[in-house]
C-alpha positions as CSV (number, residue, x, y, z in Angstrom):
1,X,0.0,0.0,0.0
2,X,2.2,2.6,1.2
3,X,5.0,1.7,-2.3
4,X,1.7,2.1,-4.3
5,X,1.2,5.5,-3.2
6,X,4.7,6.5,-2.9
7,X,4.6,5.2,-7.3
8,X,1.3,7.1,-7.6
9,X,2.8,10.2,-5.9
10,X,6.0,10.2,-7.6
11,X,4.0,9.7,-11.0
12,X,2.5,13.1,-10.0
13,X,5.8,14.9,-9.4
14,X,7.0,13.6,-12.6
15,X,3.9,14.6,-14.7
16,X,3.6,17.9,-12.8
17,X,7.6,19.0,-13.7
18,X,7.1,17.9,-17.1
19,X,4.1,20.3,-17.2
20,X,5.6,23.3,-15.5
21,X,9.1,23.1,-17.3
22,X,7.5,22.7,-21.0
23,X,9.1,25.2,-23.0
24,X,7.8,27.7,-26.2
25,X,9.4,24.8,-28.2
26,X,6.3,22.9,-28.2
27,X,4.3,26.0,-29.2
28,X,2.4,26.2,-33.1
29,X,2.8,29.5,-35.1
30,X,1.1,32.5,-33.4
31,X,0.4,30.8,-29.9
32,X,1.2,33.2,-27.3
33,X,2.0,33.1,-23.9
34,X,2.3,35.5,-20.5
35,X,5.1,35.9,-18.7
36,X,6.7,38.5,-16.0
37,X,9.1,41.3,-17.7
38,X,11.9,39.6,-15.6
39,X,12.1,36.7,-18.3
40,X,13.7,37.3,-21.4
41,X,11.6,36.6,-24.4
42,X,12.7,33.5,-25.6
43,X,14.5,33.5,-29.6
44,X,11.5,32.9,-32.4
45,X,9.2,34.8,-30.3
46,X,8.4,38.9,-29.8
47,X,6.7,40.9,-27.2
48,X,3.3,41.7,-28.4
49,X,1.6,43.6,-25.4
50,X,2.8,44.9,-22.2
51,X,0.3,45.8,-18.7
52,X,1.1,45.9,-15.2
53,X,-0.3,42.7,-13.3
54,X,-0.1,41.7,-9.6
55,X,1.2,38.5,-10.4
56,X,4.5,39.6,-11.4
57,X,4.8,42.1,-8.4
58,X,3.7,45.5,-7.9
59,X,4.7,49.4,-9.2
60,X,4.4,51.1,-11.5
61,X,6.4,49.9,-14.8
62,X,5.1,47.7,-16.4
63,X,5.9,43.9,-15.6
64,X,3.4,41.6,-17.4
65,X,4.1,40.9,-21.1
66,X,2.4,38.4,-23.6
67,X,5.1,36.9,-25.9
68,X,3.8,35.6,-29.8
69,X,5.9,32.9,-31.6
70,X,6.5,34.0,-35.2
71,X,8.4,30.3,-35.8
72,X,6.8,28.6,-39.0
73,X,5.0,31.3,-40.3
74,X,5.2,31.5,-44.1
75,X,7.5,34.2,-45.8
76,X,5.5,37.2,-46.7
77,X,3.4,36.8,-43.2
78,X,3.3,40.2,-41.9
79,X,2.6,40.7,-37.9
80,X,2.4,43.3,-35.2
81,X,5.6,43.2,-32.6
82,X,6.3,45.6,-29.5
83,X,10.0,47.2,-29.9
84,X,11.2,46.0,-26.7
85,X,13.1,42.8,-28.1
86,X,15.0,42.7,-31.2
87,X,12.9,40.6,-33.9
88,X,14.1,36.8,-34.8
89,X,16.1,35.8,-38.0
90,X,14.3,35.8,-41.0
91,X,11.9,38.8,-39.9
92,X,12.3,42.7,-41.4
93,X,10.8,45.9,-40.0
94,X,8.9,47.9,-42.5
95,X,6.9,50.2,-40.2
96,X,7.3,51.9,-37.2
97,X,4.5,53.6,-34.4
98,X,2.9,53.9,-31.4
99,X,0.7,51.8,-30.0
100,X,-0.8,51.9,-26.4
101,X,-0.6,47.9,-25.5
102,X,3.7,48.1,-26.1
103,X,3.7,50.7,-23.4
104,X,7.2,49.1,-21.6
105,X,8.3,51.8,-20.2
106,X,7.7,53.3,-16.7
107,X,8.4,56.6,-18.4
108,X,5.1,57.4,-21.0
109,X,5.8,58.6,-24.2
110,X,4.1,58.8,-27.6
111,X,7.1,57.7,-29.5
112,X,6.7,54.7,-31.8
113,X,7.1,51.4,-30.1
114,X,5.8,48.5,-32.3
115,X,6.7,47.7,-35.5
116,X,5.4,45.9,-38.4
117,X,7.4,42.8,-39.1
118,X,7.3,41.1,-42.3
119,X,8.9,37.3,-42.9
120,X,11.5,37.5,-45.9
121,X,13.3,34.3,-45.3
């Protein structure tokens, strides 16, 4: 009885690190995810909207962002990105502006900070 639960419980531990280390690797073309500011956004993905959330601590910059993989997406495939993380290989910027969800800054400002990105390779 007792090695049956021990088996059952360290099934659980195994299923539940599995779950809670799965990376972006396993993630299809424009899946996104949320994560705290703190973690860099991982390479084949861009920021694509910043807020301020409790669950990633408290003030006033913001320190909630989604994250958008851009892996897989045919060439030509144009997308929105905020300007707060370089885009990946194989993605061009051809615009520039503001928009009020890539607010990243603690500092407000109406300068541009999203950009169109288009897939050339």
């Amino acid at each position: 009885m007792i090695r049956t639960r021990f088996a059952a419980a360290l099934a659980t531990m195994a299923v539940t690190a599995l779950a809670l280390s799965a990376s972006p690797a396993s993630a299809a073309p424009g899946d996104t995810l949320t994560m705290c500011s703190s973690t860099l956004t991982p390479d084949g993905w861009v920021d694509a909207q910043w807020w301020n959330g409790g669950g990633c601590g408290s003030g006033f910059t913001p320190n909630t962002k989604q994250i958008k993989d851009l892996r897989g997406y045919p060439v030509g495939t144009q997308v929105a990105a905020c300007a707060s993380a370089w885009p990946p290989a194989g993605w061009t910027i051809t615009n520039t502006y503001y928009s009020s969800g890539c607010g990243y800054s603690a500092v407000p400002s109406f300068n541009p900070n999203t950009w169109t990105l288009k897939r050339t390779s």
